[in-house]
C-alpha positions in Angstrom: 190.1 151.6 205.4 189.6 148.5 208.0 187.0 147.0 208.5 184.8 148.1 211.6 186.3 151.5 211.6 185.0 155.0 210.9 187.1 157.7 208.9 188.2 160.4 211.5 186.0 163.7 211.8 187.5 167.1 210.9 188.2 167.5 214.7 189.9 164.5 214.9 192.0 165.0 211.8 192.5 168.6 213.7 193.8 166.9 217.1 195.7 164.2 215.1 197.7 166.6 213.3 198.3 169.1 216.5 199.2 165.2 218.6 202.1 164.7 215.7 203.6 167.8 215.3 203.4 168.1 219.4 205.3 164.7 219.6 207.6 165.8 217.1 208.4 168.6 218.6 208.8 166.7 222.3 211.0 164.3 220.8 213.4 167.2 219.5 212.9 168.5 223.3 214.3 165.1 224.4 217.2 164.3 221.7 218.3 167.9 223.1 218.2 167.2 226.6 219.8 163.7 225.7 223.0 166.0 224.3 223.2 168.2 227.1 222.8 165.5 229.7 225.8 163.5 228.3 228.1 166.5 227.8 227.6 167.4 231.2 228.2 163.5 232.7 231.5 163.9 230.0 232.4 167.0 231.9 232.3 165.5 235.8 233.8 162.9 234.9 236.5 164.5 233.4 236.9 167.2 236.1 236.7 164.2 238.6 239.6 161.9 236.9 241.7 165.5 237.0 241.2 165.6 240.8 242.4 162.1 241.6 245.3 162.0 239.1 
């Protein structure tokens, strides 16, 4: 433990652990969205280069 610092209370250590798996969770959310996003940019652009050709 640092100096200057307290250890966490059972609350804290409560919220900590709800704040991690939350961000883990969110971070699955935005790999996900990432996936979807660039498939459909993939798609318009290929329905667009189909138009033009």
């Amino acid at each position: 433990m640092e100096a200057g610092h307290t250890p966490l209370t059972e609350d804290e250590r409560t919220e900590l652990e709800w704040l991690r798996t939350e961000n883990d969770f969110l971070r699955v959310q935005r790999d996900i969205l990432l996936r979807v996003a660039t498939g459909y940019a993939h798609d318009v652009e290929t329905m667009l280069r189909r138009r033009h050709h």
